[in-house]
N, C-alpha and C positions, 0 to 999 in steps of 0.2 A: 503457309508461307515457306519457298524455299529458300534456302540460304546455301551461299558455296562453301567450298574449306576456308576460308581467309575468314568468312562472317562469323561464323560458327566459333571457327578459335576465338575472336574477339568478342562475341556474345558470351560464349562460353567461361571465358577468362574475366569480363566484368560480372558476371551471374556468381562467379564467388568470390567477388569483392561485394558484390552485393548482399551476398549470406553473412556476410563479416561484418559489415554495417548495420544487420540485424539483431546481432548476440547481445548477450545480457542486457535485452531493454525489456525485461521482464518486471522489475522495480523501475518503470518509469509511468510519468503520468501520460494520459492520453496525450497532452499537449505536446508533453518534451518529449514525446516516440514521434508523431506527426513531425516535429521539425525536423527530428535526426535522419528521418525517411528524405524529409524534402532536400533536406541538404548534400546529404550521400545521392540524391537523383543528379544533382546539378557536376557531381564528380565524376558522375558515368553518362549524362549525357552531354557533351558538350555542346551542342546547338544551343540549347536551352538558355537566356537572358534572364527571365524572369519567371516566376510561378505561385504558384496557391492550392490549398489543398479547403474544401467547404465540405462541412460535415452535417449532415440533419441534426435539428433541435427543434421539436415540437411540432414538427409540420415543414421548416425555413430551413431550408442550405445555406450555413455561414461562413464566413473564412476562419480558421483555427489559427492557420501561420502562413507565413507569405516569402518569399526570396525575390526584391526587387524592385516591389511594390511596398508603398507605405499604408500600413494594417491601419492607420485612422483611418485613409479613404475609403481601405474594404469593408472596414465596420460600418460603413453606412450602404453596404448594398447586401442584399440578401434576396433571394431566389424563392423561390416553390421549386415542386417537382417539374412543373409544366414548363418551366422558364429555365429551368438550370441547362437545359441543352438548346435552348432557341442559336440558330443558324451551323450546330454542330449536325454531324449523319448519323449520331448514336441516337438512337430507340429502342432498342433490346436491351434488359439486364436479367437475362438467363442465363449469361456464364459474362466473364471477367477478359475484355479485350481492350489493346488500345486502339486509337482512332485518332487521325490529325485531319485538320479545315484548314485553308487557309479564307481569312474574313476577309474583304476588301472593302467593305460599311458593314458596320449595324444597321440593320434596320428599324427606322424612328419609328415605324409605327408598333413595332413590339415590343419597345420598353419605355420609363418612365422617363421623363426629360429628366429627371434627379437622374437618375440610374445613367443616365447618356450623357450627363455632363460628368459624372464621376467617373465612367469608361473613358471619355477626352482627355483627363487628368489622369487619368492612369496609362493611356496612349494604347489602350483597345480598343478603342472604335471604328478604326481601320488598318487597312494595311499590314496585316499580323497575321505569322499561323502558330496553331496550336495546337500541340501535341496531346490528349486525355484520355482519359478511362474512368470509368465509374468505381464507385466504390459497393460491392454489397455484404448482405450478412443474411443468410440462409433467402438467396433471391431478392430479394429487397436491396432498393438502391440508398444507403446510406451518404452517400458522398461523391465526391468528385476529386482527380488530383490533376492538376495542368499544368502544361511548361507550355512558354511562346519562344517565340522570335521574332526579329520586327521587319521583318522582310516575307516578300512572295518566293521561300525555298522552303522545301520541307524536310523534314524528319528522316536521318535514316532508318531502313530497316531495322538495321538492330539497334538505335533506339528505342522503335516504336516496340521491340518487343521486351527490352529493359523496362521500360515504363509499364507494361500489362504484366511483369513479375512485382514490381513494388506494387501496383495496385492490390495483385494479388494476397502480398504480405501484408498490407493496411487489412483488406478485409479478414484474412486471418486471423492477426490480432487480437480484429473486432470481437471475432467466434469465440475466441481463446477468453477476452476478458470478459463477456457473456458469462460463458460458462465459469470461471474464475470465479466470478459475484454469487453465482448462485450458489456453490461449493462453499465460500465465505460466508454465505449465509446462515449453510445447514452446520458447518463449524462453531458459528456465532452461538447461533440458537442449542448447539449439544453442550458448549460452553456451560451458557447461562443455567439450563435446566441442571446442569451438575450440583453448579452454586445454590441453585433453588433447591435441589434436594437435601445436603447438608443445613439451610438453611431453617427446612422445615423440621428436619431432626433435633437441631441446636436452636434454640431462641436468639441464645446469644452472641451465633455468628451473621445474625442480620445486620446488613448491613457493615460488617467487619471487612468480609474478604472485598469489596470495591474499596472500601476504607487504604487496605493496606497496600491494594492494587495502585491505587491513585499515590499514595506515598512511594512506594518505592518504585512507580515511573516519574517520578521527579525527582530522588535520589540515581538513580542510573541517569537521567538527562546531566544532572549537575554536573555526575562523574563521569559525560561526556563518552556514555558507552556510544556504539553504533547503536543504526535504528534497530536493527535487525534482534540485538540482544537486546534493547530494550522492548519490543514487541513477546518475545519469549519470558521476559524476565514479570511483563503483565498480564501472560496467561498462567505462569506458575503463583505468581502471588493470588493470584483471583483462586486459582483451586489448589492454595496449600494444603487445607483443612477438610480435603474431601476424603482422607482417610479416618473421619470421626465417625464415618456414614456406619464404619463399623466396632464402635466403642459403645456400652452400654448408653443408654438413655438416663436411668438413674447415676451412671457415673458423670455423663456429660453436665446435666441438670442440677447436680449435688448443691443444696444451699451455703455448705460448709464445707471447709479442708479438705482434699482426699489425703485417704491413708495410703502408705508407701504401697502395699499392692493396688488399689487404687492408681496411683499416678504411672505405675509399672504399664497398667490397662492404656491407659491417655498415651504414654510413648509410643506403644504402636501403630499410633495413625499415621505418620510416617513410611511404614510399610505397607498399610495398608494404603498411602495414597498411590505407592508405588504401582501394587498391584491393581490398582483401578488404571491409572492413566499411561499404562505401560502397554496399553489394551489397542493404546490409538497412535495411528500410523505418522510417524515422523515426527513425534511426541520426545524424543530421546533427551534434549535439554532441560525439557519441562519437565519433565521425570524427574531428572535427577533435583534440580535446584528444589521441588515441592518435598525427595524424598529427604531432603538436606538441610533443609530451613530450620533445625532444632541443633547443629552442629556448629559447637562454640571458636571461637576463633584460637582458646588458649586449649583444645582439648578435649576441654572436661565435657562436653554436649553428646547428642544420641542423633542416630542408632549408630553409627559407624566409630565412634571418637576422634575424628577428623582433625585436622586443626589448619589454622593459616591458609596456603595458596592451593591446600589438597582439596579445601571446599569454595565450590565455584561462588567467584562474588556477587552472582544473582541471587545464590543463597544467604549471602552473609547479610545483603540489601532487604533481603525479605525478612528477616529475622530480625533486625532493627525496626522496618516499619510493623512489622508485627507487634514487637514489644511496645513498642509506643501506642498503637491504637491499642492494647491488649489495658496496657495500666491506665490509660484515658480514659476506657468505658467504664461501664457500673457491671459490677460481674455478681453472680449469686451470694458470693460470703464476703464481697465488699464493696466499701463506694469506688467512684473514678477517683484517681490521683489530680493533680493539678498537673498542667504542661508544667509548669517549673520545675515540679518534684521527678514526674518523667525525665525530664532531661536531665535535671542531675541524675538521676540512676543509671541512664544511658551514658553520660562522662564517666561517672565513677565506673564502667566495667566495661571501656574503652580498651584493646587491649587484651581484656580477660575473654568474658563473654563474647563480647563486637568486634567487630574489625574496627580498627579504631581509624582510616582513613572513611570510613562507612558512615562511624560514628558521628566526625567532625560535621561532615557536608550535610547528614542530617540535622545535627542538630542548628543550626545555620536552617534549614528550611522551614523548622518546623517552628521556629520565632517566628520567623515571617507568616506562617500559616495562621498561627497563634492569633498575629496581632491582628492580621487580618479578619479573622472572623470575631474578634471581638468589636471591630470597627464594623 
């Protein structure tokens, strides 16, 4: 395609409006990137009345999101691959181009009368052109993005090549959160085996560190952190305790009391978690809050002696639900505590020990937790 200097500037000048319409939709869901896409199309294409983006599900191209169209009537039409381009000129998806038709009938004998009467009410059944492009993801046709008009004029050029750069970015995306998932995966799974190994060291952090994890994402939700901290502040609870990996076994295991060297051994799992998960790239939050969770609010806590707002309050969150699962369970030299007696212990060192804003809203959660599983 050639384009003179007037297209160019103008191509040029909406192509990074169009890069701007793209930013931080890294945290968004496929649905809510899909709209934001379609609706920044409709700002830089002006012809455009109406549109729809259909995406593969199982085999079926469906609509995700719509501008113009009402999504009840689109949810009731869905495509295969063989149908998604009936009366369009696209038949290649070796590389990512746009392409405009204009329709002047459907043709009834290639869709269902359902299908043809919901095209009538949607006012595509004739007389319209359309602007698309495919959507793929490593060659493979994922999808479809289209804008009409309800007249026999077409598209400008630098529309049609506006529209083959958003296509482009959908299937990007695509690529990106592919490979996103699979990286999540091996995240998830190097997570869990951490926990599993502590786990099999300790008897009696089975089951502890998801314990404390689930407590204190529901203390950070109450205190209305962002999601973002609270996503960090559930990977640090889950592996606070993965610096026991290198604390004696007989100390860990001890039926009775430890003695003051003894417990001297136990406080440095702290640094030793440090040095484990300091290993792993972009880890620097969770570092710290795992190497911090033993840091009292009045002070008097380890390894650092920290006190108040010097220690991050994901640590303070994990130290609360800590203590609370910690005096809950059955430990080698005693029984479980009862919730009541936990929680007074937790008020009474409100303050000292806890953060006492930490304090409050847990112990508020953990009645409710309480009652509930006794019901």
């Amino acid at each position: 395609m050639i384009l003179n200097n007037l297209d160019e500037l103008t191509l040029y000048s909406k192509i990074s409006l169009l890069v701007n319409a793209f930013a931080d939709t890294h945290a968004l869901s496929k649905e809510a990137f899909l709209a934001k896409v379609l609706n920044s199309a409709f700002e830089l294409i002006p012809e455009a009345e109406k549109g729809s983006i259909y995406v593969e599900d199982h085999g079926l191209y469906k609509p995700i999101c719509a501008k113009g169209y009402s999504m009840e009537l689109l949810n009731h039409i869905h495509f295969t691959k063989e149908d998604l381009f009936i009366g369009f000129e696209c038949t290649e998806f070796s590389e990512i181009q746009s392409y405009q038709n204009y329709i002047a009938r459907r043709d009834d004998r290639q869709f269902t009368s359902d299908n043809l009467d919901i095209f009538k009410q949607l006012g595509t059944y004739e007389n319209f052109t359309t602007l698309y492009a495919p959507l793929l993801y490593d060659h493979t046709l994922i999808g479809l993005i289209s804008l009409e008009r309800f007249k026999n004029e077409p598209f400008s050029k630098t529309s049609q090549e506006i529209l083959r750069f958003y296509a482009q970015s959908i299937s990007n995306y695509y690529t990106l959160k592919v490979k996103f998932n699979h990286e999540k995966r091996l995240y998830d799974e190097t997570i869990m085996a951490l926990v599993t190994a502590i786990e099999i060291k300790d008897s009696y952090t089975v089951g502890h560190a998801k314990r404390v994890m689930h407590y204190s994402e529901c203390i950070a939700a109450a205190l209305q952190l962002s999601n973002a901290e609270i996503e960090h502040i559930k990977i640090a609870a889950l592996l606070h305790d993965i610096g026991k990996l290198g604390v004696s076994d007989d100390i860990l295991n001890k039926p009775g009391q430890l003695t003051p060297e003894e417990f001297e051994e136990i406080k440095k799992h702290p640094a030793n978690s440090k040095r484990i998960l300091e290993n792993i790239t972009n880890f620097s939050e969770i570092v710290t809050m795992a190497y911090m969770h033993h840091e009292h609010f009045d002070g008097s806590g380890y390894p650092l002696g920290l006190s108040g707002t010097a220690i991050p309050i994901g640590a303070h969150i994990i130290q609360v639900a800590d203590a609370y699962d910690a005096m809950t369970s059955e430990r080698s030299y005693r029984k479980a505590l009862s919730h009541e007696k936990a929680v007074s212990i937790l008020s009474s060192e409100a303050g000292k020990q806890f953060h006492p804003d930490v304090v409050s809203t847990a112990v508020v959660l953990f009645e409710v937790m309480s009652k509930t599983t006794i019901e």
